[in-house]
LORO-389980 format. One line per field, with one value per residue (C-alpha): residue number from 1; residue in three letters; y, x, z. Coordinates in nm, 2 decimals, always signed. Each point is the difference from the previous one (the first is absolute). Layout:
<sites>
seq	c(NUM,...)
type	c(ALA,...)
yy	c(Y,...)
xx	c(X,...)
zz	c(Z,...)
</sites>
This chain:
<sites>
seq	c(1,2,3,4,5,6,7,8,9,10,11,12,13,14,15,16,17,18,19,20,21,22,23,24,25,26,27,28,29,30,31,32,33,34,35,36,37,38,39,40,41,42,43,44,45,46,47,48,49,50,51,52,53,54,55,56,57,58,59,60,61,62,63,64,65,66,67)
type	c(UNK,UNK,UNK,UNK,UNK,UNK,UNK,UNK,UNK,UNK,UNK,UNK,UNK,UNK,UNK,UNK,UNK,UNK,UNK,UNK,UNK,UNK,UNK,UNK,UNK,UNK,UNK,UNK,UNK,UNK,UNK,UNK,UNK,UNK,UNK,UNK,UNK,UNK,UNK,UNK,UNK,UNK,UNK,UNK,UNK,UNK,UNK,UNK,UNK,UNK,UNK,UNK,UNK,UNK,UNK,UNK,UNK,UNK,UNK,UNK,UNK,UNK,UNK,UNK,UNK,UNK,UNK)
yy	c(-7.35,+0.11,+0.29,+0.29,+0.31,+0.22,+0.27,+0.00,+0.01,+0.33,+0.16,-0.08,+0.23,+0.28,-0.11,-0.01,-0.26,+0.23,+0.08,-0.35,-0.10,+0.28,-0.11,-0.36,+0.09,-0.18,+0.22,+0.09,-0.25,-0.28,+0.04,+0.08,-0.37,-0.15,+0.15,-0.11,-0.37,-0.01,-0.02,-0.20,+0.20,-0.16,-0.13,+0.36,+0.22,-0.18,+0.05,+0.35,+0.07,-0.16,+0.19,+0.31,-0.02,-0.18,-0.32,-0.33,-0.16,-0.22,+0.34,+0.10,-0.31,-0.31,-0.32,-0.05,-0.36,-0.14,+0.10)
xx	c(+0.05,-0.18,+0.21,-0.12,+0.06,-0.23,+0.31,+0.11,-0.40,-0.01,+0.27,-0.09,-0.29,+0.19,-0.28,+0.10,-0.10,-0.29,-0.12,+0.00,-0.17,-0.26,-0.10,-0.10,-0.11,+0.24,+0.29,+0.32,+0.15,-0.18,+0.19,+0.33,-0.06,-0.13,+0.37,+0.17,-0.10,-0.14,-0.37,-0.14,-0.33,-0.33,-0.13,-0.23,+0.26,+0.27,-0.27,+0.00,+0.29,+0.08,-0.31,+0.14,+0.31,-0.15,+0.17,-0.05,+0.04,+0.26,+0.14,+0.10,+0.01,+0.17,+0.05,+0.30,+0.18,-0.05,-0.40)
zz	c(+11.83,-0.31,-0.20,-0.14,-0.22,+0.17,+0.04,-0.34,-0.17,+0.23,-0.11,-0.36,+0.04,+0.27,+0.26,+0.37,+0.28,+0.13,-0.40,-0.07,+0.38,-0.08,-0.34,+0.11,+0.31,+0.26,+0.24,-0.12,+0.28,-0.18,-0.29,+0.11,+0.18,-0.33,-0.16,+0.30,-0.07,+0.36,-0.11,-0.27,-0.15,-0.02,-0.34,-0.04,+0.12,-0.27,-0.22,+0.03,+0.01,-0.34,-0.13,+0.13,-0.20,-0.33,+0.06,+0.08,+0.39,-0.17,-0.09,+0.35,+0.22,-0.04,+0.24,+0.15,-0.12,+0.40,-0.02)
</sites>
């Protein structure tokens, strides 16, 4: 499963789940699954999320060693 700092990126700018789901357009429950490592974003969503917090992809998710 692909890791992420999704959580840590929010709290770096004091934004909730729902702030962040609303600002790229997606529901809160989407992103608490993205944290959760349960679903892996699409190319465009990953995209905007690292364009949301001024960073790159590489920035918030990373491959697992087994993927």
């Amino acid at each position: 499963m692909m890791k992420n700092s999704l959580k840590v990126e929010r709290a770096k700018k004091d934004m909730t789940q729902q702030d962040l789901a609303d600002q790229i357009g997606v529901s809160r429950q989407t992103i608490n699954s993205i944290e959760a490592g349960k679903y892996v974003p699409s190319t465009v969503l990953a995209l905007k999320l690292a364009k949301c917090f001024e960073i790159k992809v590489e920035d918030i998710f990373d491959l697992d060693e087994n993927d």
